[in-house]
ROZA-725693 format. One record per residue: residue in three letters; x, y negated, z negated of N, C-alpha, C, O, CB in turn. Coordinates in steps of 0.2 Angstrom, whole numbers, plus 5000, padded with zeros to 4 digits. Atoms other than C-alpha are relative to their C-alpha. Glycine has a CB too. Layout:
// residues N
ALAXYZXYZXYZXYZXYZ;...
This chain:
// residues 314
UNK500450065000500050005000500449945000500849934995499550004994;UNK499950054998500649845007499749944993499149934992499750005007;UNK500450045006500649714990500549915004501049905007500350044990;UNK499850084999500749504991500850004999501150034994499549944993;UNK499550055002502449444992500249934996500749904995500250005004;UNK500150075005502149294984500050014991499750054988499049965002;UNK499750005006502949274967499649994994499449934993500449955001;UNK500650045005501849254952500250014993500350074991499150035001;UNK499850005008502249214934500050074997499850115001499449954994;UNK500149935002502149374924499949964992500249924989500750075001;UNK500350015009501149364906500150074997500350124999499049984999;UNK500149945005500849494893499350005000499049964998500450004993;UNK500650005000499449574895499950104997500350154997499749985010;UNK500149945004498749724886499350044997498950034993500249984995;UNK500649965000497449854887500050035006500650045010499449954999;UNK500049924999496850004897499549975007498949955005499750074993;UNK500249994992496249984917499750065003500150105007500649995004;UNK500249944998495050124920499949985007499449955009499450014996;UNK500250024994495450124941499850055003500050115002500449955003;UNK500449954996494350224952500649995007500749945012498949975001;UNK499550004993495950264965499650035006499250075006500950054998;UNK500549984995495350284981500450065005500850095001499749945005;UNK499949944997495850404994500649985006500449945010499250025004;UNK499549994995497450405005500749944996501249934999499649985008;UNK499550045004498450284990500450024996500050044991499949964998;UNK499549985006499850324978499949984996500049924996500649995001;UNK499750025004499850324962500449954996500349934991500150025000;UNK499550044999501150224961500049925003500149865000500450035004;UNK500250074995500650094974499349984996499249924995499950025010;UNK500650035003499050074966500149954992499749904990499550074998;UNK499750025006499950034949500349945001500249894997500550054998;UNK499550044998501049914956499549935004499649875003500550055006;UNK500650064997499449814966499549984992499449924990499350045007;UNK500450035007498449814948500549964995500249934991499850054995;UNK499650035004500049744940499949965002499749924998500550014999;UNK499850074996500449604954499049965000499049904999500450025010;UNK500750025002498349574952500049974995499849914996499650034999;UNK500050025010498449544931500649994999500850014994499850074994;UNK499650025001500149464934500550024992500749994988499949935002;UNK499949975008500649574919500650025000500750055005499650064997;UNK499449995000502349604914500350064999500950075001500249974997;UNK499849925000502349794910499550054999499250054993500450024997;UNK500749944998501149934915500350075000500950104999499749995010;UNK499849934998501150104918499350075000498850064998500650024993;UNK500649975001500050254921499850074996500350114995499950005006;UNK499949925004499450414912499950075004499550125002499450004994;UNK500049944995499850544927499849995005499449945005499850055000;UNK500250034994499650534944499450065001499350114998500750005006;UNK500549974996498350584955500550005008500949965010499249975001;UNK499749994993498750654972499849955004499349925002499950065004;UNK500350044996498650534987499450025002499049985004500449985004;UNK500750004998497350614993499350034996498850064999500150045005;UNK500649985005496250634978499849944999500149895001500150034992;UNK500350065004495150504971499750004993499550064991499549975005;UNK500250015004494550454956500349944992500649884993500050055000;UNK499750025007494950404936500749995000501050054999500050044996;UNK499350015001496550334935500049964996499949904998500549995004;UNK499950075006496950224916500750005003501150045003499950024989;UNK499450075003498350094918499949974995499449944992500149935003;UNK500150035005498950054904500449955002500749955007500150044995;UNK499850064999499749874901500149974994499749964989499549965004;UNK499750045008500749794886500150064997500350124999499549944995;UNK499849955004500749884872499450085000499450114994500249954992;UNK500549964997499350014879500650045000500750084995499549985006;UNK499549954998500850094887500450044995500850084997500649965004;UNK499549995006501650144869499450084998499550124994500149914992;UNK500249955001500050274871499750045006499350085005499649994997;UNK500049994995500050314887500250104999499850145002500649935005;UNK499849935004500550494881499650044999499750105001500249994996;UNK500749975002499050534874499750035005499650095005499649944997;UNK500349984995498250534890500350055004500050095008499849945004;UNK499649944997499550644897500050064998500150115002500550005001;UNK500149915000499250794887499249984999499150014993500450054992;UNK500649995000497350764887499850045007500050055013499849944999;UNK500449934997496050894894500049925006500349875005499050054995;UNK500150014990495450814914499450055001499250104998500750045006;UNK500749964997493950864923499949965006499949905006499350004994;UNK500050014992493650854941499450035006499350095005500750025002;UNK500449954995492450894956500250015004500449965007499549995003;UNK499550014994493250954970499650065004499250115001501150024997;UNK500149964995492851044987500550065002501050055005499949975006;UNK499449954997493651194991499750055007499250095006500250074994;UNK500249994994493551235009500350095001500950105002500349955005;UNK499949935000493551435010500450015010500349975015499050044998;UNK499849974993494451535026500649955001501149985003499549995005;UNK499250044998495951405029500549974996500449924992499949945005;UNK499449995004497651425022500449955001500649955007500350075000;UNK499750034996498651265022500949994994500950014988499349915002;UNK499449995003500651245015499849954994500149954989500749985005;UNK500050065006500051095003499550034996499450014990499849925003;UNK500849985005498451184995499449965002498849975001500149984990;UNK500550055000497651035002499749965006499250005008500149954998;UNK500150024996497150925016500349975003500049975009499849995000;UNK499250014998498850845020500450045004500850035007500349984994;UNK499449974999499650985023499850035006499350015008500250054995;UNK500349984992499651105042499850074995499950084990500650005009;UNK500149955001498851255043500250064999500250085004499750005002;UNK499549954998499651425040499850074999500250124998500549984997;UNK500149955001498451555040499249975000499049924997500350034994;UNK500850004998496351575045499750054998500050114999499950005006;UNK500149934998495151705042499349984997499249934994500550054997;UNK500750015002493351735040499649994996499850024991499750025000;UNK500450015008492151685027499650034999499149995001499749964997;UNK500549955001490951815023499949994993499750054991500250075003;UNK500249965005490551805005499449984996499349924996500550014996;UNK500550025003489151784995500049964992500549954989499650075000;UNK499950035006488651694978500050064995500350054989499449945000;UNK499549935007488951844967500650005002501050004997499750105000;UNK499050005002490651864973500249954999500749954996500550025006;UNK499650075003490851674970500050024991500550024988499549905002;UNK500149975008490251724952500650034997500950004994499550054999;UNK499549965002491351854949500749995000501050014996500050065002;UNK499550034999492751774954500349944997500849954995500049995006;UNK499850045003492851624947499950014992500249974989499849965002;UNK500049985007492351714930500750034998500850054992499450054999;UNK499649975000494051784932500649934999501249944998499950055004;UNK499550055002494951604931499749934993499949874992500349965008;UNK499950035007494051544915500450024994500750074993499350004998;UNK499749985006494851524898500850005002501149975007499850084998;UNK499249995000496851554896500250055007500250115006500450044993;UNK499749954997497651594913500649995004500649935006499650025003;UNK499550014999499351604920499949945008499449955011500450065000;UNK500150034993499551474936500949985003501249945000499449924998;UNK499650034998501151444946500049955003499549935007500150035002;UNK500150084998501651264951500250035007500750075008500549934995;UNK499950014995501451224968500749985004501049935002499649975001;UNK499250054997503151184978499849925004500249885006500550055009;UNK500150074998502351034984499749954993499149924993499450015006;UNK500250035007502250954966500749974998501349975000499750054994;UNK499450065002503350824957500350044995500650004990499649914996;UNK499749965007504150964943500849995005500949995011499650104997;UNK499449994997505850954946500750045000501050034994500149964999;UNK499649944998507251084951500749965001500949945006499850045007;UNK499250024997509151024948500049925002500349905007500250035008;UNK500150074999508550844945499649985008499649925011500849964999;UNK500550014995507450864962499550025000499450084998500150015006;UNK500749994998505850854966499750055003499750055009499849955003;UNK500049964995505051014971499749995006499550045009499850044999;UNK500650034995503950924984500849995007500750005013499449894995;UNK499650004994505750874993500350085004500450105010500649954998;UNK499749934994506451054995499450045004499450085008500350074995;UNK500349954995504951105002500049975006500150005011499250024999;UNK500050024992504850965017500550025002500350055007500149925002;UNK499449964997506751035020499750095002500050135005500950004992;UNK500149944997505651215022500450074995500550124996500449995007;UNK499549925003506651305005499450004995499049954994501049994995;UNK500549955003505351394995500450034993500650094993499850055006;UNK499949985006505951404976499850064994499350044992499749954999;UNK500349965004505651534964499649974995500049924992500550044997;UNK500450045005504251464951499950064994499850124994499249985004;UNK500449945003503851534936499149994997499049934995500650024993;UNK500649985002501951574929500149954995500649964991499950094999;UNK500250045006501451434917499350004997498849985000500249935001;UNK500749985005500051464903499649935002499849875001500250004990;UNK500850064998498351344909499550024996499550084994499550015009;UNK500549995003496851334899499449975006499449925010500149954993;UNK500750024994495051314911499550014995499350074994499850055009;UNK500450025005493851244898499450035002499050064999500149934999;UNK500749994994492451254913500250005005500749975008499549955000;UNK499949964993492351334929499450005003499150055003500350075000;UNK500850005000490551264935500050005007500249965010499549944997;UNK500849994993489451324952499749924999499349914995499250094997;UNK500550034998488951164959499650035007499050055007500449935001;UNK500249974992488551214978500550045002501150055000500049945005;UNK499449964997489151324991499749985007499150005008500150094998;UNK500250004991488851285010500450015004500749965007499849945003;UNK499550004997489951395019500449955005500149905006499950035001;UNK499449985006491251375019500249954995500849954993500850025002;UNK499850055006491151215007499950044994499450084994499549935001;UNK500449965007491151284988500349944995500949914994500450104997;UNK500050075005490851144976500350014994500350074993499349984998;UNK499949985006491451154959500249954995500649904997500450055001;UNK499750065005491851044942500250054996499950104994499549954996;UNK499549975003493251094933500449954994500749904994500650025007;UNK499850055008493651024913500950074999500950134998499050024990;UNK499249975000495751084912500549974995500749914995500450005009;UNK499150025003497151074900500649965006500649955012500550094999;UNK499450054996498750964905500150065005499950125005500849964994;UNK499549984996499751034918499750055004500250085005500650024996;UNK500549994995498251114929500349975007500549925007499449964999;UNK500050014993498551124948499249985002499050045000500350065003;UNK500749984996496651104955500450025005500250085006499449945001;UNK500049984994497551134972500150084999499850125003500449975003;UNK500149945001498151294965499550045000499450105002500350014997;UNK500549955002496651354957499550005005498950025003499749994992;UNK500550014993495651324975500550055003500250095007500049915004;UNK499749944995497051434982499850054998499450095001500750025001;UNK499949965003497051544968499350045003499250105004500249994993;UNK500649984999495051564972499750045005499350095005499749954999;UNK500149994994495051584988500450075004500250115008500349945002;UNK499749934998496451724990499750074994499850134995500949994999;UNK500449955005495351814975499250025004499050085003499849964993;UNK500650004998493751784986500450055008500050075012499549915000;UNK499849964996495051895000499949935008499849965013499450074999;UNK500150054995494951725013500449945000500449905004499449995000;UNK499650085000496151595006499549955001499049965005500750005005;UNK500250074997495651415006500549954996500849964991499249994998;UNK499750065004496451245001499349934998498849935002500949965007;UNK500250045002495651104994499749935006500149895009500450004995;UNK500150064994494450965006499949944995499849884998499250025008;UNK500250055003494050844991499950004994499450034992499649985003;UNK499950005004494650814976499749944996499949894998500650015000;UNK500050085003493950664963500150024991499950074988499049965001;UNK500050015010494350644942499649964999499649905002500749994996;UNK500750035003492850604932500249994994500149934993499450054999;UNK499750035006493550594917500950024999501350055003499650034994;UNK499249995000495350604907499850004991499849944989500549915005;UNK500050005006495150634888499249984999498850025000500649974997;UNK500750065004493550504882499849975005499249955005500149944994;UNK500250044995493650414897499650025007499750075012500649985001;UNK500549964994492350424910500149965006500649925006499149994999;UNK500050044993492250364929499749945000499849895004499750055004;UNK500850034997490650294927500349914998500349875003499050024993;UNK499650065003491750134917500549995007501049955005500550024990;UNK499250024998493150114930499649955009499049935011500950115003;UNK500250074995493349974945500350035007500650085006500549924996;UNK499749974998494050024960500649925003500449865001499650065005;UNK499750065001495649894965499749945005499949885005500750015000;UNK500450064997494649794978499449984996499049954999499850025008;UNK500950055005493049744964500649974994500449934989499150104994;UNK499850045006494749694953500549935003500849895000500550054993;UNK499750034999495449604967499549945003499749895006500550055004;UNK500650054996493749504973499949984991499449944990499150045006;UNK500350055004493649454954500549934998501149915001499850044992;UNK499650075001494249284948500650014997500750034992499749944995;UNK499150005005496149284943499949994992500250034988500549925002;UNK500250015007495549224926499650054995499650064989499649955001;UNK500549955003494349344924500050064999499550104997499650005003;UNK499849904999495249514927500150034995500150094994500650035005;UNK499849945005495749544911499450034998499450094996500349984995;UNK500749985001493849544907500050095000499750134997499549965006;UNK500149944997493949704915500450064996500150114997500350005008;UNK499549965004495249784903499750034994499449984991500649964998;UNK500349995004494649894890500650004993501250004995499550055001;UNK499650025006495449874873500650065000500750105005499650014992;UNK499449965000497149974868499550064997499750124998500649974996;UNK500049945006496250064857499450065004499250125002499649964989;UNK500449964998495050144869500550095002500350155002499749965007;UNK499349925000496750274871499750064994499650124995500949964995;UNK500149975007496250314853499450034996499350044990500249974997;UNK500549995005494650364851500050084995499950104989499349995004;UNK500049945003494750534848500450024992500550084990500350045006;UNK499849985006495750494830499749964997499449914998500650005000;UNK500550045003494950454817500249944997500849934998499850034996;UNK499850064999494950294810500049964991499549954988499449965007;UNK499950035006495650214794500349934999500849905001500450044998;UNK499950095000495650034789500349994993500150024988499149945001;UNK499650025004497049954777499949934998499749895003500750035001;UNK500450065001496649804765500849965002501349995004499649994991;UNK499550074997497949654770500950024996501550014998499649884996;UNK499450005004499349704755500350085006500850085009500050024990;UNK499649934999499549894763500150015008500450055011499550074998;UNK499949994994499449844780500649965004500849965010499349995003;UNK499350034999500949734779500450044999501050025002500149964998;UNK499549965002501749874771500050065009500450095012499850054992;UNK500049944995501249984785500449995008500750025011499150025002;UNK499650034994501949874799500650004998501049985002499949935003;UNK499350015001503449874791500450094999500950114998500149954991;UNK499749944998503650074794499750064993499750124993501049985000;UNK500049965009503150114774499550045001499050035005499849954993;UNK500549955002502350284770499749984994500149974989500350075000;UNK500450035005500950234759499750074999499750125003499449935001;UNK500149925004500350374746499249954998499049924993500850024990;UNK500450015002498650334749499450004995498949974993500149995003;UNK500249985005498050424737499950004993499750044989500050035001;UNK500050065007498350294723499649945001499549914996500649974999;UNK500450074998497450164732499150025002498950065006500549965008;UNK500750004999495650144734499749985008499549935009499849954995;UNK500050014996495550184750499750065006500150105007500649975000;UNK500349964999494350294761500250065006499950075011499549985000;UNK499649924995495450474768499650005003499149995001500350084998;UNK500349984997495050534783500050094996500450094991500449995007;UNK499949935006494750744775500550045005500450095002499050064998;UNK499649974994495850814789500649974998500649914996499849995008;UNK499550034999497650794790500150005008499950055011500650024995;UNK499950024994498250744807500249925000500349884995499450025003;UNK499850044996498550604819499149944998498549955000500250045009;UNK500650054999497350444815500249945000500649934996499650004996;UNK500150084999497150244820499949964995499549984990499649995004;UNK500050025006497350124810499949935000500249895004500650014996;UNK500250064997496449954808500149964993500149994988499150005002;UNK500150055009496649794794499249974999498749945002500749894999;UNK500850005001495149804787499849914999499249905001499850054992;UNK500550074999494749614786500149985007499649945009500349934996;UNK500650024993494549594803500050045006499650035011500249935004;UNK500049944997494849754811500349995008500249995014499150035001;UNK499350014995496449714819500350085002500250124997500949954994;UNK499549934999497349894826500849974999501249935001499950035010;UNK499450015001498849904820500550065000501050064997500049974995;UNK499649944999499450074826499750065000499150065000500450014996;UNK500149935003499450254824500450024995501049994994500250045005;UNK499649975007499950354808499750074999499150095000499949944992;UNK500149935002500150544803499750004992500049994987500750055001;UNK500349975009498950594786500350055000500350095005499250024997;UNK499749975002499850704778499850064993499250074992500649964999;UNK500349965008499650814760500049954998500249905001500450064996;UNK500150045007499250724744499849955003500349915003500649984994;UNK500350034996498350604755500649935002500549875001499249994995;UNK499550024999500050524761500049975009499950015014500650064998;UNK500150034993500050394777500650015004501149995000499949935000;UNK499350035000501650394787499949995009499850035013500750054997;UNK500150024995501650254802500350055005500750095003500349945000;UNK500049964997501650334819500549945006501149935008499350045001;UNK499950064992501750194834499649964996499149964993499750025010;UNK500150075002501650024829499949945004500349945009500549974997;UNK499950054995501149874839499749924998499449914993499550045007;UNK500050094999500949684840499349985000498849975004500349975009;UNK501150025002499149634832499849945002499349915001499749994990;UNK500350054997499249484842500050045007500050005012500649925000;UNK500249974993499049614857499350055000499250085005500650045004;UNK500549945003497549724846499349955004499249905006500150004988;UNK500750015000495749714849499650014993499950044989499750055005;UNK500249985006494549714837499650055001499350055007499749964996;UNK500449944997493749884836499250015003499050065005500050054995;
């Protein structure tokens, strides 16, 4: 994607860019135009989509980026077309063809078949993917034509849902653990169903908490007012909902930005009942002022810290 050359101030800007990426743009390049849009001085994103998928993509921006992480080992969920009978080198629609063959199967054998890649199952990574071999990308040895030994990596397929089938279109919405191929699990389907297929249309719906229905795509953030785009940004803490949420009175939350493990369970102050990973607000005005691990004996200890002149209120 072709971006302005025209120079523009850079601010600090901070918060989470739910963008609906469209179809034939990078990652990357998409990242790089929402930046130069919200003249923001540092972005980043929480995993790529392929160029030829569309959907959910959060940018993050400022001190967003310090949870950008989060969203990378989070579950995903996607609708995608898998075009039965044609076998292509990429799994997808980019790629040429390298193998044909009839479609003959019915909706019981889609059944049975895909009942066989719910739950925990091994998946090998594609050679046309960004993992990297010898500090290279396996995506470059394959344009050179070399073909890698992979090994079998553990996936979780939360859900494995029958939307439609019109041969040889087979619909489907797929909720996945990090590090999921969908193009694979469209081969994998396809050489199970005895016909191979690669993938005609990929979208992400969600990404942890985050839905589609919220995102912008970058021409609705590039027709709004310069002034007005951050409008568009949802808070940092939209990263964080999934932890629970503890608010500190003004003495403990100055201690807390300063790194200190507070033994909260001397202070009058209301524990999450779980220990884990939870968010943390100053209770007079429900500033964020981080992440922090609860611990035993009801013990806080700061996690990631960030700049409450860049916080939202919850």
């Amino acid at each position: 994607m072709a971006t302005n050359k025209i120079k523009k101030k850079r601010v600090p800007v901070h918060g989470v860019l739910l963008l609906d990426k469209q179809v034939g743009v990078s990652s990357n390049d998409a990242l790089i135009k929402a930046k130069w849009l919200l003249s923001a001085l540092k972005a980043g994103h929480t995993g790529t989509l392929d160029p030829f998928a569309t959907g959910l993509l959060p940018l993050c921006f400022g001190e967003a980026t310090k949870f950008a992480q989060d969203l990378l080992d989070a579950d995903k969920t996607y609708e995608t077309v898998v075009h039965l009978g044609i076998t292509t080198n990429t799994g997808d629609t980019e790629g040429e063809t390298i193998a044909t063959a009839d479609v003959a199967v019915t909706r019981e054998q889609i059944d049975a078949v895909l009942a066989q890649f719910r739950g925990d199952i091994m998946q090998v990574p594609p050679m046309y993917s960004a993992l990297k071999r010898d500090g290279k990308p396996l995506y470059e040895y394959a344009r050179e034509g070399i073909t890698l030994e992979r090994e079998a990596r553990p996936v979780t397929i939360h859900l494995l849902e029958f939307i439609d089938y019109q041969a040889p279109f087979l619909t489907l919405r797929v909720r996945c653990s990090k590090g999921t191929y969908i193009r694979v699990l469209g081969e994998d389907i396809g050489a199970a169903l005895g016909c191979g297929a690669h993938l005609n249309a990929l979208r992400r719906v969600q990404v942890g908490d985050l839905l589609i229905d919220a995102a912008v795509t970058i021409e609705q953030l590039a027709a709004t007012d310069e002034d007005a785009r951050t409008s568009l940004l949802a808070p940092v803490d939209a990263l964080l909902t999934s932890f629970p949420a503890l608010y500190l009175s003004e003495e403990l939350a100055k201690r807390f930005l300063h790194g200190q493990r507070l033994a909260l369970g001397k202070e009058n102050v209301a524990i999450p009942p779980e220990e884990g990973r939870v968010r943390i607000y100053r209770e007079a005005d429900g500033v964020l002022l981080g992440t922090g691990l609860m611990q035993s004996f009801g013990v806080l200890a700061p996690e990631r810290l960030i700049s409450t002149s860049a916080s939202n209120p919850i």
